[in-house]
N, C-alpha and C positions, 0 to 999 in steps of 0.2 A: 560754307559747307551746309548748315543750317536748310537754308533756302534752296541750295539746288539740291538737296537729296529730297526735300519734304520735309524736312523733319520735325516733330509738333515739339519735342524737345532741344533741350542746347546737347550737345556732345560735352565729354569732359573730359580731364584729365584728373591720374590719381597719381601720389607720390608718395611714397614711405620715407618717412624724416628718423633717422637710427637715432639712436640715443646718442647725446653730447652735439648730432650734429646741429648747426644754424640755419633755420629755417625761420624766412622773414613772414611773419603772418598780421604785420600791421593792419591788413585791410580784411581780414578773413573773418566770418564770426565763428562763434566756440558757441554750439549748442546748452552748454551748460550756465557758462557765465552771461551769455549775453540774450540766450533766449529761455532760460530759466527751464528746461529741457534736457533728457537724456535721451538718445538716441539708439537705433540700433543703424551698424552699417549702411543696412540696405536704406532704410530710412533716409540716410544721410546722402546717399547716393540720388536717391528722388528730390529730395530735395534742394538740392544744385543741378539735378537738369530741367527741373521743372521750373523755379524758379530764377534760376539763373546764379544765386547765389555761391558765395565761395567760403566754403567751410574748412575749420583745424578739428581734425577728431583726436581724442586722448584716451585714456583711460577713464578720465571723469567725465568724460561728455557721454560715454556708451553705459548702454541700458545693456545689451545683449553681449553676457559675457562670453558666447560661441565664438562669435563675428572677432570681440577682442582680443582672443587669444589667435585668431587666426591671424591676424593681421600684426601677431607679435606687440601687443598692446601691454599682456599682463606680463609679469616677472615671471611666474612659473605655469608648469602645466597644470591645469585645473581640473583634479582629478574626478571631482562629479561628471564633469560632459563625460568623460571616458567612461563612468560607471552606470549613468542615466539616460544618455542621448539613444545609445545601441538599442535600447529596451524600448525605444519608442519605433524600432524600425522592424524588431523581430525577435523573437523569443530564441534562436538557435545560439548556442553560447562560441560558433566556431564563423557564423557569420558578424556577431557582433563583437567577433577579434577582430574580423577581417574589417569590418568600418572603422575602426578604431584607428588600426595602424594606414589607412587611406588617408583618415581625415590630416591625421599627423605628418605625414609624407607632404600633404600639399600647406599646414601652416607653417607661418617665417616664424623662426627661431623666440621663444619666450626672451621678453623684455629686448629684442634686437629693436624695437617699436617705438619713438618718442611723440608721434605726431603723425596723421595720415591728413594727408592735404589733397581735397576735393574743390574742383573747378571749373569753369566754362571752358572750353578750347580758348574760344575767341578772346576772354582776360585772362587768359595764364600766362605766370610769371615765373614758370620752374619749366624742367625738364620730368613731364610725367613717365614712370613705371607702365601706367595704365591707362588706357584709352578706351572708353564707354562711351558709343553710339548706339541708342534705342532707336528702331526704326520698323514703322505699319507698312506691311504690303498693302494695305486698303487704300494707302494714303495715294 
């Protein structure tokens, strides 16, 4: 797919691993233990298409507690984003309900999170959630 779209990156696949379930990550590296690194998300996401690499993200591997609560990473809702993020977007106290209850709408369930498993198409070994393909009209 890589080669016939163009594409300067690998495509990936994403997977949410719930809590209790077994997700085999022998081959995956863990930002934190194995590259002495905390990450945010999106970070993580470049970094496996860029590189090709295949990453486990956790809760200790992530820097950016927005990205871990979205992705159902933390046990609870973290109530600073709800009280500090809005205020970065706009001073109206009827708009920054209204982001509030968006953002919420669209993250998975606090603590439903045990593991989010990032990958190349081409070596994956799960059944992805999520499929990310970056791709230049220039190219």
């Amino acid at each position: 797919m890589r080669e016939v779209l163009g594409l300067m990156t690998w495509p990936i696949g994403i997977k949410f691993c719930g809590r209790g379930e077994q997700c085999d990550i022998g081959d995956f590296k863990r930002p934190y233990k194995d590259l002495g690194i905390r990450v945010a998300f999106c970070q993580a996401i470049n970094m496996a298409r860029t590189y090709g690499w295949k990453l486990a993200i956790g809760l200790e591997d992530s820097f950016c507690m927005i990205g871990a609560e979205a992705l159902g990473l933390t046990k609870v809702t973290l109530e600073y984003i709800d009280r500090d993020i809005p205020q970065w977007h706009t001073s109206d106290k009827e708009t920054m309900s209204k982001i509030v209850n968006t953002l919420h709408l669209r993250f998975l369930e606090p603590g439903s999170t045990e593991l989010v498993l990032i990958s190349p198409l081409d070596r994956i070994d799960f059944e992805p959630h999520v499929v990310v393909i970056y791709g230049l009209p220039a190219k």
